[in-house]
Structures are given as structure tokens and as C-alpha cells.
KOLNUDREN-679243 format. One record per residue: x, y, z of N, C-alpha, C in turn. Coordinates in pm, whole numbers, plus 32768, in hexadecimal, padded with zeros to 4 digits. Layout:
! residues N
XYZXYZXYZ ...
END
This chain:
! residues 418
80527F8680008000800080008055807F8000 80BA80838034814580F2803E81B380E7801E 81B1809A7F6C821880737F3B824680EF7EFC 81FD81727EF9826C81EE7E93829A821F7F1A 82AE81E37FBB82EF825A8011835D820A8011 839C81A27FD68409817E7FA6847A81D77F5A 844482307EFA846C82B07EC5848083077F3A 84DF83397F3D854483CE7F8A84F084277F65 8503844C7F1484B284DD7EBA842184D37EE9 83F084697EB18365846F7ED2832784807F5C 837E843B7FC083698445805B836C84C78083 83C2851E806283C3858E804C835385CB8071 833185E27FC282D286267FA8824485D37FEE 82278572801A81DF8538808081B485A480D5 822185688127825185CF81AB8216865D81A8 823C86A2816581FF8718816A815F873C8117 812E86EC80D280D986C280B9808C86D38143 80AD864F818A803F86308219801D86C881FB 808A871F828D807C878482F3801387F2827A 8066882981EC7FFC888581B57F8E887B8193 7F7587E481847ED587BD813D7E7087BF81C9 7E8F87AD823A7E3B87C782E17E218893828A 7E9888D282AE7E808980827C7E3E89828234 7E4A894C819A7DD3896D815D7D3289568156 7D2C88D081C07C9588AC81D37C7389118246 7CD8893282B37C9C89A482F17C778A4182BF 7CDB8A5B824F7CB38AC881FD7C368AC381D1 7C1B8A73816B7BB08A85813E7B3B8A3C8180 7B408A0782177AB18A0482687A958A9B82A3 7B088AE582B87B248B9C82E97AD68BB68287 7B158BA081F97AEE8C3E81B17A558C1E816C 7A238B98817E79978B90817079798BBE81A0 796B8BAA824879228BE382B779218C8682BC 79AD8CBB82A6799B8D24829A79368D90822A 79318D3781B678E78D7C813E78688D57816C 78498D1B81B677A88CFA81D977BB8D5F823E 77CA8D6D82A877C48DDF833777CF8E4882CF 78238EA9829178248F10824477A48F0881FD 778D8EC9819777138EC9815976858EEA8179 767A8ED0821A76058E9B826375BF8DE8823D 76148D94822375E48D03821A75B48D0281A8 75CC8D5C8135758D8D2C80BE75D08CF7803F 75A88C84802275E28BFF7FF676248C1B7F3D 75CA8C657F1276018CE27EA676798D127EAF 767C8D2A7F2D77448D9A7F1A777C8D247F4F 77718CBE7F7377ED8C3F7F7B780B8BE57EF3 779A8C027EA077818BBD7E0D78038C267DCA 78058CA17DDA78308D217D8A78D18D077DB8 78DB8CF07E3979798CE77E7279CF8C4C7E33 796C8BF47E3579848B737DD179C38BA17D48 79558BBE7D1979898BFA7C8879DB8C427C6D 79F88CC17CAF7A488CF77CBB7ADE8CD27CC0 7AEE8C687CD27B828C037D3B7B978BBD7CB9 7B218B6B7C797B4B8B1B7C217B288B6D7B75 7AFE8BD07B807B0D8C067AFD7B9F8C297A9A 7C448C227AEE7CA78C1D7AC07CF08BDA7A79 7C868B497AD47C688AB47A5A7C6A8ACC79F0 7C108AFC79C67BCB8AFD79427C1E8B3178E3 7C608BAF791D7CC48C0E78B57D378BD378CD 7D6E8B9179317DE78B8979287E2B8AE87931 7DF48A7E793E7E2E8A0079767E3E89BA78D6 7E2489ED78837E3C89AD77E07EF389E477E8 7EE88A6C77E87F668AA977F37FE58A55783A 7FA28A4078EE7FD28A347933805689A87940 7FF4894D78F0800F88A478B2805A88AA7865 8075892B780280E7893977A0814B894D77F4 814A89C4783681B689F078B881C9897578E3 81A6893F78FD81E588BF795C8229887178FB 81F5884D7894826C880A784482E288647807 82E388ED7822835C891577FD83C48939785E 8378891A78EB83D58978796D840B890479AC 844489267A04847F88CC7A66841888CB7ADC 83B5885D7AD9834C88417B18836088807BBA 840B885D7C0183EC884A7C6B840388E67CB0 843E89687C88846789AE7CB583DF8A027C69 838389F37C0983258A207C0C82AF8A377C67 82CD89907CB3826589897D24828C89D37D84 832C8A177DB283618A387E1A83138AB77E05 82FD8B007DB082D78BB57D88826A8B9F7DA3 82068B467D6C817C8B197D78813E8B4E7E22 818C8B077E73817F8AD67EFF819C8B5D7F20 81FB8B7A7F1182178C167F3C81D58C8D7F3F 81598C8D7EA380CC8CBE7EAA80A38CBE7EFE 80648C397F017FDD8BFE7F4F7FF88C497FF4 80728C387FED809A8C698095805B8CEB8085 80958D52805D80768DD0803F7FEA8DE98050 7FA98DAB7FF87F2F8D987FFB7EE38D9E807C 7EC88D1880C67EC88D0581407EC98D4381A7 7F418DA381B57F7C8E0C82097F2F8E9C8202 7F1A8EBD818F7EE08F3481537E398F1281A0 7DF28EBB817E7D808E6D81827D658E65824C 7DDD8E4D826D7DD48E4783207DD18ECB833A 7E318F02832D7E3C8FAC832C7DC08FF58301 7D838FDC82AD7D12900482D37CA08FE68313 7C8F8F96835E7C2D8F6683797C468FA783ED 7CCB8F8B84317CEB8FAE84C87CE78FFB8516 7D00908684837D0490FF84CA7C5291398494 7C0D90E6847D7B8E9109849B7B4891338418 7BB4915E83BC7B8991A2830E7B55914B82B5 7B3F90CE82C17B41907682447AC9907D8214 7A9A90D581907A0B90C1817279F390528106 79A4902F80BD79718FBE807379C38FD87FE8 79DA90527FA67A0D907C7F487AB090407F54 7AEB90757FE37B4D90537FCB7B8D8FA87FC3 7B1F8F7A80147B238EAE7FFC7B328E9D7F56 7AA68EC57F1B7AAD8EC17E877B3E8EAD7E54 7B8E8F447E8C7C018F667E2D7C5A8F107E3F 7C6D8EB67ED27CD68E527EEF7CB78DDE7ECC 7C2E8DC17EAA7BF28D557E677C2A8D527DCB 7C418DBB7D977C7D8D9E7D097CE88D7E7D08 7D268DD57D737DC88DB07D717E038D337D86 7D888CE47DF07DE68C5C7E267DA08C2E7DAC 7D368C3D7D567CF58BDD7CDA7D6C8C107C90 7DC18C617C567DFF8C577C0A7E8D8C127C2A 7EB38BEF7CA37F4F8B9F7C9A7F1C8B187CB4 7E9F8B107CDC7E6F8A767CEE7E658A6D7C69 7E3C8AB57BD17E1D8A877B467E8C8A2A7B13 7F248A907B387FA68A777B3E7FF28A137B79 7FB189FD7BE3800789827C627FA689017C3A 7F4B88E57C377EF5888A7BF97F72880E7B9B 7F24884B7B117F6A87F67ABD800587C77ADF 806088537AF680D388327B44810587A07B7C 80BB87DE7C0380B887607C4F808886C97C34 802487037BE57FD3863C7BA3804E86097B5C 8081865B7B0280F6860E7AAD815F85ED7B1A 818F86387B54820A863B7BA581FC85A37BF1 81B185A77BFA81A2850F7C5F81D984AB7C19 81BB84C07B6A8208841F7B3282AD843B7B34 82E284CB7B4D837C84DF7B5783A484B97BC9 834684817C3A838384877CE183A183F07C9C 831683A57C93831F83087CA1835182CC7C20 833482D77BC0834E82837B5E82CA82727B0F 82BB82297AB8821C820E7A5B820181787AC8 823081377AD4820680C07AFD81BB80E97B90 81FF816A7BEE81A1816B7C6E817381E27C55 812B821B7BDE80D682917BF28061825E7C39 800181FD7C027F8481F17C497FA181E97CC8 7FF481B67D1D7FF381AA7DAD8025820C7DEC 808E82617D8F80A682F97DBD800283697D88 7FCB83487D507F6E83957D387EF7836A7DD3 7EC683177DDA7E7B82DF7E3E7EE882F97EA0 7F3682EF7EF07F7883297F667F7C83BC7F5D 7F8783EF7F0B7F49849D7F087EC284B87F44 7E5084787EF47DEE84517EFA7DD284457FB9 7E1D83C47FE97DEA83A680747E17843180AD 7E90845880C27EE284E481227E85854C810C 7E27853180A37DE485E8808A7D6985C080CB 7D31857280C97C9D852B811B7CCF84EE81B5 7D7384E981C07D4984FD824E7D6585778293 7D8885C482237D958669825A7D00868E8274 7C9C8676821F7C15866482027BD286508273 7BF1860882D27BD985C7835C7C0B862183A9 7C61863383B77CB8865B841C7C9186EF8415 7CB5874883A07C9D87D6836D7C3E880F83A6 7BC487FC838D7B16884183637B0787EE8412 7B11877984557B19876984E67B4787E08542 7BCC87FB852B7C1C886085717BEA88F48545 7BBB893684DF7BA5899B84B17B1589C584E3 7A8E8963850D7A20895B852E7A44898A85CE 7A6D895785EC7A52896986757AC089E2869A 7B548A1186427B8F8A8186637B538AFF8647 7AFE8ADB85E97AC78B5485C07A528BA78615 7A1F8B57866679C48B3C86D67A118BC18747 7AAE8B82875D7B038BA487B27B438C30879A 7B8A8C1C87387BCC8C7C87067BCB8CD4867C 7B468CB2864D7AF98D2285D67B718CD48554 7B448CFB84C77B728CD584837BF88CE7843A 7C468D7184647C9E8D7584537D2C8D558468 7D3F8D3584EA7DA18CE584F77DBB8C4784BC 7D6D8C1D84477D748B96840A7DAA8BA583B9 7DA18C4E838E7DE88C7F82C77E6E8C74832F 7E838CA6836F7F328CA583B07F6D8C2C83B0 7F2A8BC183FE7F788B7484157F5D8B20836C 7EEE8B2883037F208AE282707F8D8B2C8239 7FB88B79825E800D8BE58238809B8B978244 80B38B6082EA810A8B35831881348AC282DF 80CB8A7682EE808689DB82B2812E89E581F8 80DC8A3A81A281388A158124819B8A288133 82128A1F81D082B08A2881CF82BA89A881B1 827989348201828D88C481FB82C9886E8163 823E88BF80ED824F88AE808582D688A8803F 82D8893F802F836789B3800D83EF8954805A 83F9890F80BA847188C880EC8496886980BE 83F1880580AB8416879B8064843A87978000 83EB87DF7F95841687D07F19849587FF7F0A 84D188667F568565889F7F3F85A9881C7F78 85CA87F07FCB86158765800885FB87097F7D 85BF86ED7F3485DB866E7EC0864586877E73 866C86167E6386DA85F67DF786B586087D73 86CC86687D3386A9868D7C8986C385FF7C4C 875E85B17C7F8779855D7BEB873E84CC7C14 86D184C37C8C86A2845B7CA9860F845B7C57 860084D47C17857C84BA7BE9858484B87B60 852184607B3584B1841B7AC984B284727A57 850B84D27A2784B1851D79DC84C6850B792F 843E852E78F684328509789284A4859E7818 849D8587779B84EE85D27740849B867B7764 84C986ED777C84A1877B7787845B87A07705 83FA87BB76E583F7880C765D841588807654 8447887175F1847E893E75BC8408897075AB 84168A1875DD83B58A6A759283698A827506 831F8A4E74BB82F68A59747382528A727443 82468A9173CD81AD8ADF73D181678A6B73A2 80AF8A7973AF807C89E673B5808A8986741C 80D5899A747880F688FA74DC804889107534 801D899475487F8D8978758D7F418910753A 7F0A893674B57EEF88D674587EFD8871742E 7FA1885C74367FBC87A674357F778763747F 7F7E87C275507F33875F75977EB4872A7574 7E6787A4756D7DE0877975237DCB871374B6 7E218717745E7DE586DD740C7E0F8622744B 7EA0862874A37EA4859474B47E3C857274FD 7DE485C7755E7D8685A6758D7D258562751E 7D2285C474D57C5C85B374887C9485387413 7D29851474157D69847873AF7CFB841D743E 7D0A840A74917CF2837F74FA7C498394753E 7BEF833A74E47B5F833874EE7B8C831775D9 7BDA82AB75E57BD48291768B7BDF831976C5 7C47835276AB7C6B83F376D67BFD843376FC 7BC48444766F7B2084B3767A7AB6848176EB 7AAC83EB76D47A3D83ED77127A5783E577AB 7ADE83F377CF7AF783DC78577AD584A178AE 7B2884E278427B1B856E78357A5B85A87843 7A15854E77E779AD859477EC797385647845 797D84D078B5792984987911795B851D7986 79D88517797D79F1858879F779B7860B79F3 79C08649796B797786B1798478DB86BC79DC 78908669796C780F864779B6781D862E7A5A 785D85E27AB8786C85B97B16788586237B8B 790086737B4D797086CD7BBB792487227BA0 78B387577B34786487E47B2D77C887E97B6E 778887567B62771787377B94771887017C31 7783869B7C20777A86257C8977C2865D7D07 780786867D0A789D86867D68788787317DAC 783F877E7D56783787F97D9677D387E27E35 77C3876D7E48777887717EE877F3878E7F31 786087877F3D78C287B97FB27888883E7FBE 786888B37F69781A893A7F4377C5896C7F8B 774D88DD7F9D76C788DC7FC776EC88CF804C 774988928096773C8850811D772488CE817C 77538936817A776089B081C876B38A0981C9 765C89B6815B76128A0E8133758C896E818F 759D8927815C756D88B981B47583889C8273 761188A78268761B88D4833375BB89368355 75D889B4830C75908A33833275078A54832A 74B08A3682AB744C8A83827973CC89D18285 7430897982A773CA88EA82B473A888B182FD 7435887183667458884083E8745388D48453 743F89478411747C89BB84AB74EE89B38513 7535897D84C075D1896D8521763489D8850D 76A789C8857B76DA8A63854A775C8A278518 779F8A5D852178758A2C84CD78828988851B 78698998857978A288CD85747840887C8547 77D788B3852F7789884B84E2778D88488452 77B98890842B7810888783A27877885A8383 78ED886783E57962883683FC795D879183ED 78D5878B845F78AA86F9847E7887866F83D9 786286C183A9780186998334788886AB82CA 78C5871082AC795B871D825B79C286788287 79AB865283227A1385E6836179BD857082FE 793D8575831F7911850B8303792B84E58260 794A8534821979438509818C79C184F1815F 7A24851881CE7A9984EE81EF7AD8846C81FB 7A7F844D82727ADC83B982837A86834C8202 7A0A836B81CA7A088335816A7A62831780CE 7AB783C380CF7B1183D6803D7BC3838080A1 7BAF83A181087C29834B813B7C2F82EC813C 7BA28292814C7BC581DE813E7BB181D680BD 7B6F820A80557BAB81FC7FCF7C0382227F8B 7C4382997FC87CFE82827F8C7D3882187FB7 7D2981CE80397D6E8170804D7D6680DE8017 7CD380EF80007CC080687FA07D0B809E7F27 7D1580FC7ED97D2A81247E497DE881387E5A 7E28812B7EB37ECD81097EE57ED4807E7EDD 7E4F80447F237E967FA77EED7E937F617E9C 7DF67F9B7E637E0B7F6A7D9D7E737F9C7D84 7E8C80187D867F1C80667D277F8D7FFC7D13 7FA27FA57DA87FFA7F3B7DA37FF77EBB7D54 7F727E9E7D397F6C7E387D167F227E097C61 7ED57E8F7C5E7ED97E917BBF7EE77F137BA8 7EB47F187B0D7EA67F9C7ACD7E177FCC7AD8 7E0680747AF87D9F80A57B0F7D4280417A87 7CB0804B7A997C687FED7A567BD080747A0C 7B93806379A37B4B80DC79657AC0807679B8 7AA37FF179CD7A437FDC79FC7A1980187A58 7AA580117AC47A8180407B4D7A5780E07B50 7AB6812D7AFE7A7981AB7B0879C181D67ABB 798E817E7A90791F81B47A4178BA815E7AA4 78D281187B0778AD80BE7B80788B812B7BE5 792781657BFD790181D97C7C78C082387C54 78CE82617BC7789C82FB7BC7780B82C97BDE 77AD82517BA1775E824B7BDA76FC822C7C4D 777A81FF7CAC774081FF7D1B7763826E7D7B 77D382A87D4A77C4835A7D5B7716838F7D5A 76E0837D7CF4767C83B27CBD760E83827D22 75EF82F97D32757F82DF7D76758D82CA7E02 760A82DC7E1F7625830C7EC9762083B67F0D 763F83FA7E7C761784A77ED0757984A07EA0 751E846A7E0E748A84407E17745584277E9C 748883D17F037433839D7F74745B83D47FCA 74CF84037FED74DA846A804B749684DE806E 748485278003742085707FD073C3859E803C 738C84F3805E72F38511807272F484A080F5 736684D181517379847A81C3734284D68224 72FC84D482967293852982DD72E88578833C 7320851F839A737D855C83F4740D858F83DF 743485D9841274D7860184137534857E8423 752185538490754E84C884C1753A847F8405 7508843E83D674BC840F838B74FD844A82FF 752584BB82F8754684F6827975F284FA82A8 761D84E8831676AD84CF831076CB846182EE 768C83F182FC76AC83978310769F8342827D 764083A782397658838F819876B783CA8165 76DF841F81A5777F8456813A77E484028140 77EB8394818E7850834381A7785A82FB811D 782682B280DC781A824A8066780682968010 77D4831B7FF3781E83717FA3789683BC7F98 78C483FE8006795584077FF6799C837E7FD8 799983107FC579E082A97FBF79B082937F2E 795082BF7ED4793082747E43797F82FB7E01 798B839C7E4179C083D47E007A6083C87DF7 7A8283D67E707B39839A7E3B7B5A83387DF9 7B0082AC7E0D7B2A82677DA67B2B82847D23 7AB082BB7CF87ABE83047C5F7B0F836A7C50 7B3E83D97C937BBA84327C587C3183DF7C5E 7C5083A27CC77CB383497CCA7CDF82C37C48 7C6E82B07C267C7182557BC57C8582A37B3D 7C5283137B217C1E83567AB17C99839D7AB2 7CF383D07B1E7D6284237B1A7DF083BF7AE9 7E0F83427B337E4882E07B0C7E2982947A8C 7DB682AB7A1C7DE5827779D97E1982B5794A 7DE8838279957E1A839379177EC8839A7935 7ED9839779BC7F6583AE799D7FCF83527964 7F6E82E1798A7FE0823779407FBC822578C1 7F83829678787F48826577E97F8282C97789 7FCC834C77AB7FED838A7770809583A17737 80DD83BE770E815283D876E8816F84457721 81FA842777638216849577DD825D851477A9 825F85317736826185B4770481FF85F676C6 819385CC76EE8107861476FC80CD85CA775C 810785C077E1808785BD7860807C86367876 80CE86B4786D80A0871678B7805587557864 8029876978037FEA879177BA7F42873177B6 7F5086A277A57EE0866077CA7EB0868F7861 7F2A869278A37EE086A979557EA2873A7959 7ED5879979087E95883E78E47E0387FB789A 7DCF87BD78597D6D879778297CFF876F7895 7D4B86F678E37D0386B879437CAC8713798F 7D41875579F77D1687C37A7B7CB5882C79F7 7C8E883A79AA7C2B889079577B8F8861798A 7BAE87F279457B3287AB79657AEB878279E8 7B6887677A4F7B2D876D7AD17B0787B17B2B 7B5F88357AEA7B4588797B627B0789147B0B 7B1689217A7D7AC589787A557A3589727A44 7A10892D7A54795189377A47794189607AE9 798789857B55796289BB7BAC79118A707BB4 79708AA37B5879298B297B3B788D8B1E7AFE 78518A8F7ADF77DB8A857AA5778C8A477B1E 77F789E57B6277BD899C7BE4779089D47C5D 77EE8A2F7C8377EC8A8A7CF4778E8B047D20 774E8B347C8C76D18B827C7A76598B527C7D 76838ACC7C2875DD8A8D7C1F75AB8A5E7CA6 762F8A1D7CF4760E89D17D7C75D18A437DB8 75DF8AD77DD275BF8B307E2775358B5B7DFD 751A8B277D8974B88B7F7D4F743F8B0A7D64 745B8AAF7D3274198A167D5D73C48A1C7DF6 744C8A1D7E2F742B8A347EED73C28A887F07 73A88B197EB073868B657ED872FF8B697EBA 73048B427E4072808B387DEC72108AAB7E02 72488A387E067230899A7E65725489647EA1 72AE89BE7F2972AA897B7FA1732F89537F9E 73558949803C74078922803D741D88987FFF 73C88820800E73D1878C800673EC877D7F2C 73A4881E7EE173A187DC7E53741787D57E0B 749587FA7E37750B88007DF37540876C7E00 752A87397E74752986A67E8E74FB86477E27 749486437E23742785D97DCA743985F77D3F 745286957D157434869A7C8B74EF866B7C5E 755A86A67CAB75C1867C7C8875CE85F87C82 758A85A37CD8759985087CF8754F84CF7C62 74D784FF7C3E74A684BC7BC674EA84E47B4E 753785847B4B757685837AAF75E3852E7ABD 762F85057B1D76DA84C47B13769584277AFD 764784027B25762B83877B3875EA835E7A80 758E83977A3475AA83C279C475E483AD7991 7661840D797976DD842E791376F083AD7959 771C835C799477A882E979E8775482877963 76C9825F795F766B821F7917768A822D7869 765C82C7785A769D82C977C8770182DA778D 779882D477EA782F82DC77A87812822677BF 77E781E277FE78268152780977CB80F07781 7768814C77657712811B76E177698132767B 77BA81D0766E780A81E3761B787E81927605 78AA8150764D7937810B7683792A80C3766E 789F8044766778B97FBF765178607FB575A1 78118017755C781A801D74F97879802A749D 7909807E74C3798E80A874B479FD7FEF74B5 79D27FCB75137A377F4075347A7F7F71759F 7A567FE475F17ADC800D76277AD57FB776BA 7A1A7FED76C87A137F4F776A79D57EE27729 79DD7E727744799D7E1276F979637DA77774 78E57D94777478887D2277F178A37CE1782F 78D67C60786979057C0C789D78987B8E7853 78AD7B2077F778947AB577F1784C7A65784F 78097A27784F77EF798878BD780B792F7863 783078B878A078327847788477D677EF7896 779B77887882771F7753789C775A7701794F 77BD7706798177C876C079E977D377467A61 779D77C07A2377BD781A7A94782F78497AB1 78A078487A5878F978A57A4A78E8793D7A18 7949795A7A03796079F379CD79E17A11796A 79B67A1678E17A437A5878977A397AF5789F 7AD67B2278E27AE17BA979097B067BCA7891 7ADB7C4578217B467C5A77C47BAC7CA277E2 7BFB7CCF77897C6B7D2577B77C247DBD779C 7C687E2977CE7C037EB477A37C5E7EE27769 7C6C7F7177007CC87F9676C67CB880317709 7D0B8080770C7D1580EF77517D8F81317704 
END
């Protein structure tokens, strides 16, 4: 299950991994809470601060995927981190000394959306330079577990500090949180890592990516299940603040509470998705499996009566959603030619995380217009859907193909092509 902390480099970047990914789940349980208290609780300006964060996506992570195949991945991430700090700091500072109005969240909301557009793809590629191609999936899924148990740990500690000590002292200490980063990655050994041929500057390389994308029918349809999914399905992390508050009547730890819970669900499915990593290759069944039980696990949650009752459904959904990014993230990375992952991974992080500027409005607007519970149900029935009609597409294609019986009650597995 922890065969890439065998890698130096990678342990590393582990390591500092843990401590900043706790900062950033406490950041952003703060700067929700805070855009709701500023706002007066209305579920509209937390949709607007969403979008806001991930609209840099959109303009910039095509770009960003080129940059990464032309830079030196790892001292890019060092500047990256060095932002985000900034960020953070600026973001505590105001809150502390009492000035922070809603406008100015907005403005730090673009800023951290624009080095996250940048650090994104980055980092997705960078991972096959720590480990090698043979342990990306299990270095991808051990990313996966450290950020879901920050997930736990984070939005736990931030619920109840915020209670204590108001929301600004959490931007400080995420602030602190990305040294960890910035050390590790400086401590690796450059000539221990993986890395694939640099491309030179040249005009068209955005375009090449694209087009090797739109050459591989598997590519697209993996690309377009995610869109549907990460824009419909996955925006309930969005809703949860608007569900504690405006459904259950709870105040910051009952959000916090409900954030843990969907937690230790995405944590025992990174850890299952570390020990496949070990033992096969990510699989297209399994991902068109979870996304739909992604789908019909935030469906029934939905419409679970009690608080008690609706936590306790996020559990088996946080666990159907990591398996599908996890699966869906690992296989484009073992399928591509490593002088265009960063450019495929600028494609990917597009798709996952840009339909948020479409996600993040509608969820607020949804909430507002039918109730905190409809961002739930209606996201749960479109992902569940699309998971339905990419896997119709796929096995019309040859790309998944049925499993056989035998008349004695066997099973011929075919092979899948990816």
C-alpha cells in the first residue's frame, strides 16, 4: 500500500504534503464560513466566492500544462507555494484587524484560483517524476489518502477553532502550513528524479495537446464523464455549509462535522485505491462503476431526514467519489506519453475543476430557489447519468467490453483497452 515512500524524493514531498494539506482544509472551512457571516448566510455569495477561485481554471490551466512541460516542474512548485503563502497571510490580516469585507475575499479568491490553475497540473504531472510510471497509480492514490486525511483532521480542527478563535487566525497558520511544502520539495535530489525529455518553446504545442487528446476516443470520454461529474456531482462539498446552516441549523462545527464525515469516507477510499495502485493497473470499469455510485449515493442522501442520518450518508459517498478521481486521474496518467502529460494534465485539471464557475452558481442558486437538500439529488441524478451514457459509449466503442458466462457459472473477464 506504501510502496512509492520507498522513493526519497517522493517521501519528501509526502511529508510536507501531510502538515499543508490539514492548512488548506482549515483555510477553506475559514474562508467559507467567513463569506457566509459577511454575506448574512446567503448561499448565493458562497456560490459567487466558488466561482470566483475556480474561474482562473478556465483561462489559464490549458496554458499552465504547457508550462509544466517546458519548466523545471520542481522549483516551479517552490514559487507556487510561496504565493499561496502570501495569499493566506494577506487573507488573516485581514480578517484580524477587523477590515475584511466580502469584496475583498472575492479578490483573494482569484488570486489563490489563479496559482491553484498553475500548481494543479504541475503537481499531477510531477508525481510521475517523484515515482516512476510503474508507481504513479499508488503515488497518485497516496496523495489522494494525505489530502482526505487532512479532510478529517482540517474542517474537525477549524469547526470548533473558529468557534474559539474567529476565523482568522486559520489563514495564518495555512500560511505557515506551505513552509513544510517549500522544504520538502527544496531537500529532493534533482538527479533522482524521473524526468521525461523538456520541450523547447515552440508555437502550437497548446494545440498539439489538444489535438493528442481529441486522436484517443478513451481520453475524451474519460474527460467528458468528469466534466459532467466534478461540475454536477462533486460540487456538494459547496452545498455542505449551506445544508449545516440553512437545513440542520447548526453553527461552524456542525459543518466542520459533516465536512469530517465525507472525509473519512474519501480516506478509506484512497486507501483502498493505494492498494489497487499496487497490485494492478487503474481499470475504466471501475471508474464508470464509481462515478455511478457517486451518483446514487449523493441521490439518497439527499433525502435522509435527520442530520445524524445525512452524515452518515456522506460516508459511502465520499468513498465512491475518490475512487473515481483516483481511478480517472491514474489512468490518464499511465496512458499518456510523458512529453505531453503536462499538457494532457492542463486538459484534465480543465475539466475538473473548470465547470466549477458553472457549478458553484448554480449550487447557490439551486439552494436558494429549491431548498438546501436540491443540489444534492439533482447533482446525484446528472453524474449518475453521464457514468450510464459514457459506459454505453465505451462498450459500443470496444473500449469496456461485458464479462461472458460460461454455462457452468464462470466469468470471462475481457481485457479493457485504455
Amino acid at each position: 500500500m506504501f510502496s512509492s515512500l520507498r522513493v526519497r524524493n517522493y517521501r519528501l514531498f509526502f511529508s510536507g504534503q501531510v502538515i499543508s494539506n490539514i492548512g488548506t482544509w482549515m483555510q477553506r472551512i475559514a474562508q467559507d464560513w467567513l463569506v457566509f457571516t459577511l454575506s448574512g448566510n446567503d448561499p448565493v455569495a458562497l456560490g459567487v466566492a466558488v466561482a470566483l477561485q475556480f474561474i482562473p481554471t478556465v483561462l489559464l490551466s490549458l496554458w499552465a500544462g504547457v508550462l509544466a512541460d517546458r519548466v523545471d516542474k520542481r522549483k516551479l512548485l517552490m514559487l507556487i507555494q510561496a504565493a499561496n503563502c502570501l495569499q493566506a497571510v494577506l487573507l488573516g490580516v485581514l480578517d484580524l484587524t477587523g477590515v475584511a469585507q466580502l469584496w475583498h475575499v472575492y479578490l483573494l479568491c482569484v488570486m489563490l484560483g489563479t496559482t491553484s490553475a498553475i500548481e494543479v497540473p504541475t503537481r499531477q504531472s510531477f508525481v510521475a517524476e517523484m515515482v516512476g510510471r510503474d508507481q504513479v497509480a499508488n503515488a497518485v492514490a497516496l496523495n489522494s489518502s494525505i489530502f482526505n486525511m487532512a479532510r478529517i483532521v482540517g474542517p474537525a480542527i477549524a469547526g470548533f477553532a473558529i468557534t474559539w478563535v474567529g476565523t482568522g487566525w486559520l489563514f495564518i497558520a495555512n500560511a505557515a502550513s506551505t513552509i513544510a511544502v517549500i522544504t520538502g520539495v527544496a531537500l529532493m535530489n534533482p538527479a533522482k528524479l524521473f524526468r521525461g525529455p523538456a520541450i523547447p518553446r515552440a508555437k502550437g504545442q497548446l494545440m498539439e495537446g489538444l489535438r493528442y487528446v481529441r486522436g484517443r476516443p478513451d481520453l475524451v470520454t474519460v474527460m467528458v464523464l468528469m466534466f459532467f461529474v466534478s461540475t454536477f456531482g462533486i460540487t456538494y462539498f459547496t452545498s455542505l455549509p449551506i445544508v449545516a446552516a440553512n437545513v440542520f441549523h447548526t453553527q461552524a462545527d456542525g459543518y466542520g462535522l459533516l465536512s469530517t464525515l465525507v472525509a473519512v469516507g474519501t480516506f478509506t477510499g484512497a486507501l483502498a485505491s493505494a492498494r489497487r495502485g499496487v497490485k494492478s493497473r487503474p481499470r475504466v470499469r471501475l471508474m464508470l462503476v464509481s462515478a455511478a455510485l457517486l451518483g446514487a449515493f449523493e441521490f439518497i442522501t439527499a433525502f435522509m431526514p435527520t442530520y445524524l442520518a445525512f452524515g452518515i450518508g456522506l460516508i459511502p459517498l465520499g468513498f465512491a467519489t475518490i475512487t473515481f478521481l483516483n481511478t480517472a486521474n491514474a489512468l490518464v496518467q499511465t496512458s499518456v506519453s510523458p512529453e505531453m502529460r503536462g499538457r494532457v494534465m492542463g486538459i484534465y485539471v480543465l475539466v475538473l475543476i473548470g465547470g466549477n464557475p458553472i457549478g458553484g452558481p448554480m449550487t447557490g442558486w439551486m439552494a436558494d430557489a429549491f431548498g438546501g437538500r436540491s443540489p444534492f439529488y439533482i447533482g446525484g441524478a446528472i453524474s449518475a447519468i453521464a457514468a450510464v451514457v459514457c459506459a454505453v459509449v465505451l462498450i459500443r466503442r470496444g473500449g469496456v467490453r461485458l464479462p461472458r458466462r460460461l454455462g457452468n457459472g464462470l466469468r470471462i473477464l475481457p481485457r479493457e483497452r485504455v
